[in-house]
Residue frames as a rotation matrix with the C-alpha (Angstrom) as fourth column:
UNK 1
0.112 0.990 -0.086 129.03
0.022 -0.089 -0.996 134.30
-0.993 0.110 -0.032 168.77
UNK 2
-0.487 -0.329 0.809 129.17
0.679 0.440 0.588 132.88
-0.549 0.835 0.009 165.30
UNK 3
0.130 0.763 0.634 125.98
0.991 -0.074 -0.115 134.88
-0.040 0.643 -0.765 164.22
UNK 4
0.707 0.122 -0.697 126.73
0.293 -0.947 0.131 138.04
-0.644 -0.297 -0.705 165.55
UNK 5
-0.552 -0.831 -0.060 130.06
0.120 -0.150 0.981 137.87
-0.825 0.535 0.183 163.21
UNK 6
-0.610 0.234 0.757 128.08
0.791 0.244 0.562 136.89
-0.053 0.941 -0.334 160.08
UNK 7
0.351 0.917 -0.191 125.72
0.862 -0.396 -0.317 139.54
-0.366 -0.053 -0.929 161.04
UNK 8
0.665 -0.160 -0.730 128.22
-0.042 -0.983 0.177 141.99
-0.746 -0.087 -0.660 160.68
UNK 9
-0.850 -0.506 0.148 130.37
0.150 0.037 0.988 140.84
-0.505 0.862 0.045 157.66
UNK 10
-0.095 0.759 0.644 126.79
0.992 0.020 0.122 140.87
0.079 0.650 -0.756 156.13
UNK 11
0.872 0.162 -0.462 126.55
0.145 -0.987 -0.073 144.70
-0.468 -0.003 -0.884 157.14
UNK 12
0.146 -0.514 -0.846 129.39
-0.522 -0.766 0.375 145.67
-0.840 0.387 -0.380 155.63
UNK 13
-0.422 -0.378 0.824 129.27
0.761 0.345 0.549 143.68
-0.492 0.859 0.142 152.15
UNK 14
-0.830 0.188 -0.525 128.70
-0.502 -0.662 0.557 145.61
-0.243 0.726 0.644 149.06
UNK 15
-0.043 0.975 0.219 125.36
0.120 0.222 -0.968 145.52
-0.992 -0.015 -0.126 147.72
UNK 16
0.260 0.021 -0.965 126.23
-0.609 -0.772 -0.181 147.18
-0.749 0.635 -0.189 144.50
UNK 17
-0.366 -0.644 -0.672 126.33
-0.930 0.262 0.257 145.22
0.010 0.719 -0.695 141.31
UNK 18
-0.805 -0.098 0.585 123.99
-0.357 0.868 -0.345 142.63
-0.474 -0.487 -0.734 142.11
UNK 19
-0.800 0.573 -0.176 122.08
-0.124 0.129 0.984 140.69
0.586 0.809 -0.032 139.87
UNK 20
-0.153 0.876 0.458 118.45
-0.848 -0.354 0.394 139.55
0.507 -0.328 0.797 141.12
UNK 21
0.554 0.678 -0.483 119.27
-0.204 0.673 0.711 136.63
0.807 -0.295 0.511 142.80
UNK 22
-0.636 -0.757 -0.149 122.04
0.603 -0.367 -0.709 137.50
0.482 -0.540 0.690 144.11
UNK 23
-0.761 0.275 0.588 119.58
-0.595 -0.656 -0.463 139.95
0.258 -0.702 0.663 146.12
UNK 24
0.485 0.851 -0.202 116.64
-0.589 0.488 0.644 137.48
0.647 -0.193 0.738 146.42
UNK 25
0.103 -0.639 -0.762 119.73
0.581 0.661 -0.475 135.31
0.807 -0.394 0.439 148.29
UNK 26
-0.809 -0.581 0.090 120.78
0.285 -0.521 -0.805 138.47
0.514 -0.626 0.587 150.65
UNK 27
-0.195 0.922 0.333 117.15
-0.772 -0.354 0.528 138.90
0.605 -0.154 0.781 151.38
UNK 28
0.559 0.221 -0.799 116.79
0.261 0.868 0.423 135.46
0.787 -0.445 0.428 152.49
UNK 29
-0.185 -0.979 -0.083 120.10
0.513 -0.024 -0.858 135.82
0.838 -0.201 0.507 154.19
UNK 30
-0.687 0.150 0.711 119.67
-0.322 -0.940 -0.112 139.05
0.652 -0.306 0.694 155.98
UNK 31
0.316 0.948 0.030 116.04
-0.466 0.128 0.876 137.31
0.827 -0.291 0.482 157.08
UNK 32
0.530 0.026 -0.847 117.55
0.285 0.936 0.208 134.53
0.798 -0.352 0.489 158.72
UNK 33
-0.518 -0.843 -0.146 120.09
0.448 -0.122 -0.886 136.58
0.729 -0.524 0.441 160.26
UNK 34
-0.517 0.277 0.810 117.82
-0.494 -0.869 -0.019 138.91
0.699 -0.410 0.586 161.86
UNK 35
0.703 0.679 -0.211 115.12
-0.299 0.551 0.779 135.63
0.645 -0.485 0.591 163.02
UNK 36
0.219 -0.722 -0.656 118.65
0.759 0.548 -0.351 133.89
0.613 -0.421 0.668 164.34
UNK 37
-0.754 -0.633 0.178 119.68
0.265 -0.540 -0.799 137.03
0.602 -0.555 0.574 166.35
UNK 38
-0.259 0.853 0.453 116.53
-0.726 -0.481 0.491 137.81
0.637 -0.202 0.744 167.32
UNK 39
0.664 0.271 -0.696 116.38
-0.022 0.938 0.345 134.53
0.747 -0.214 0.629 169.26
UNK 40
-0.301 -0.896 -0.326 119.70
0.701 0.024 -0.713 135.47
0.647 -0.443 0.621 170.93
UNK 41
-0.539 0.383 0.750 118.17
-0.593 -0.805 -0.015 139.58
0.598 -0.453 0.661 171.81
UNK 42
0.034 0.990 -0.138 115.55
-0.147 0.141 0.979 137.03
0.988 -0.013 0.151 173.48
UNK 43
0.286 -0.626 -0.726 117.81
0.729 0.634 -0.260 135.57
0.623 -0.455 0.637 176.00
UNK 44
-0.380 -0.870 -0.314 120.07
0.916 -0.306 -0.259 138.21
0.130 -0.386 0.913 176.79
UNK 45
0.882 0.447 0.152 118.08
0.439 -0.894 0.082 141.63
0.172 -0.006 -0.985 175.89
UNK 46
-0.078 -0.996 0.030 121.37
0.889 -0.056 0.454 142.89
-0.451 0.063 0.890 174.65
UNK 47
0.419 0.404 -0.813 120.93
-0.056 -0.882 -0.467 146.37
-0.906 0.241 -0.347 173.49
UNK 48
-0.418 -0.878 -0.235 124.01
-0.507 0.011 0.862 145.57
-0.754 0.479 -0.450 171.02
UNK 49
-0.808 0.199 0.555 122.37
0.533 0.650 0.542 142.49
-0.253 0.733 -0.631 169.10
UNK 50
0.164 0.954 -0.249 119.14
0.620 -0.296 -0.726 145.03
-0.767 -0.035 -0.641 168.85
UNK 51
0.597 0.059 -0.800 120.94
-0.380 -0.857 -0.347 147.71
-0.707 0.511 -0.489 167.08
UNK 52
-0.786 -0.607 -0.116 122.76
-0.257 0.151 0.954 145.16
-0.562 0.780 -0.275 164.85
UNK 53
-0.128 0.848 0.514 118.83
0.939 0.271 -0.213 143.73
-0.320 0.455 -0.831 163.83
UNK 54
0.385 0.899 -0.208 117.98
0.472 -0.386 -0.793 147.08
-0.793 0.207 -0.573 163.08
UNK 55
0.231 -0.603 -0.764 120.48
-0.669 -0.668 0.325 148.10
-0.706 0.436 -0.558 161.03
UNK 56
-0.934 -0.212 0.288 120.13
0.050 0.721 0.691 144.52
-0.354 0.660 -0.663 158.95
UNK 57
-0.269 0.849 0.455 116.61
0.820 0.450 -0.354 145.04
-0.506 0.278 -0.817 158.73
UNK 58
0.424 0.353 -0.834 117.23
-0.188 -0.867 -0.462 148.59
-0.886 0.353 -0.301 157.21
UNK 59
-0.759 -0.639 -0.126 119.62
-0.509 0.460 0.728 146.69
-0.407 0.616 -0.674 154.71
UNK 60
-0.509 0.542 0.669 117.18
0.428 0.833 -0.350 143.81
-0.747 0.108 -0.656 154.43
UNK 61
0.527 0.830 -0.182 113.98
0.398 -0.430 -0.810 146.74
-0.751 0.355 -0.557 153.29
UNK 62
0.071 -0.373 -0.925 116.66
-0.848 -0.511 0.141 148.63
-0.525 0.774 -0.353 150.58
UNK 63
-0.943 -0.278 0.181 117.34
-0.155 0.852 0.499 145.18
-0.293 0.443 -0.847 149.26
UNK 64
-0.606 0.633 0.481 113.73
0.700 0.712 -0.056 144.45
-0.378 0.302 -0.875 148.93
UNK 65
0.454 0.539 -0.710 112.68
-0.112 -0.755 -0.646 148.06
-0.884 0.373 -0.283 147.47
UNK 66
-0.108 -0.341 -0.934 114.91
-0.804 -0.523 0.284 147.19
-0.585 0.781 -0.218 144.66
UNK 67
-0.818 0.036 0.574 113.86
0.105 0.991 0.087 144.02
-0.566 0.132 -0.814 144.16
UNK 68
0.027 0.975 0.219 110.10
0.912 0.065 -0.404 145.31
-0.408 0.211 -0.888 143.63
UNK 69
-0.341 0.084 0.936 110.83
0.811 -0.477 0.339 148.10
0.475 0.875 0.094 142.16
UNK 70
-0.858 -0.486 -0.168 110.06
0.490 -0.871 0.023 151.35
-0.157 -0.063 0.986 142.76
UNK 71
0.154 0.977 0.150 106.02
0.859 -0.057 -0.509 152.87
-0.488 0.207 -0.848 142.41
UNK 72
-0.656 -0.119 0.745 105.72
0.478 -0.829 0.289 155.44
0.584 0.546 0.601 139.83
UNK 73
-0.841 0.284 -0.461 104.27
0.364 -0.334 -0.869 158.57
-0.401 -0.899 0.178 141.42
UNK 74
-0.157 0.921 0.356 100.47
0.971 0.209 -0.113 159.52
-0.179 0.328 -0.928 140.94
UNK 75
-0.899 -0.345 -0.269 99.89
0.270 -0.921 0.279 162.50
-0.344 0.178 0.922 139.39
């Protein structure tokens, strides 16, 4: 399973140090992995390929909170 590898060399790269396309890229990235495994979870209903999607799609959402930024709180 080609994806399931990439899925997981993508979980464990560093995020740190990354300009803004360089995260607009891992965002994509991340997406595709998750749509591409998700297609597999369909098939099989692997518990395994579930908890690698959810753990890319908690990656995926930290990538894209720093992308947009942060909301300042209302006071």
């Amino acid at each position: 399973m080609q994806i399931i590898d990439k899925a997981l060399e993508f979980e464990k790269a560093k995020m740190s140090n990354m300009s803004t396309s360089d995260r607009v890229v891992a965002s994509r990235e991340a997406k595709s992995l998750i749509l591409a495994l998700n297609e597999i979870y369909k098939k099989s209903k692997d518990s395994n390929i579930m908890d690698i999607m959810k753990r890319l799609t908690v990656k995926k959402k930290r990538i894209e909170i720093r992308l947009k930024g942060r909301p300042d709180p209302m006071f």
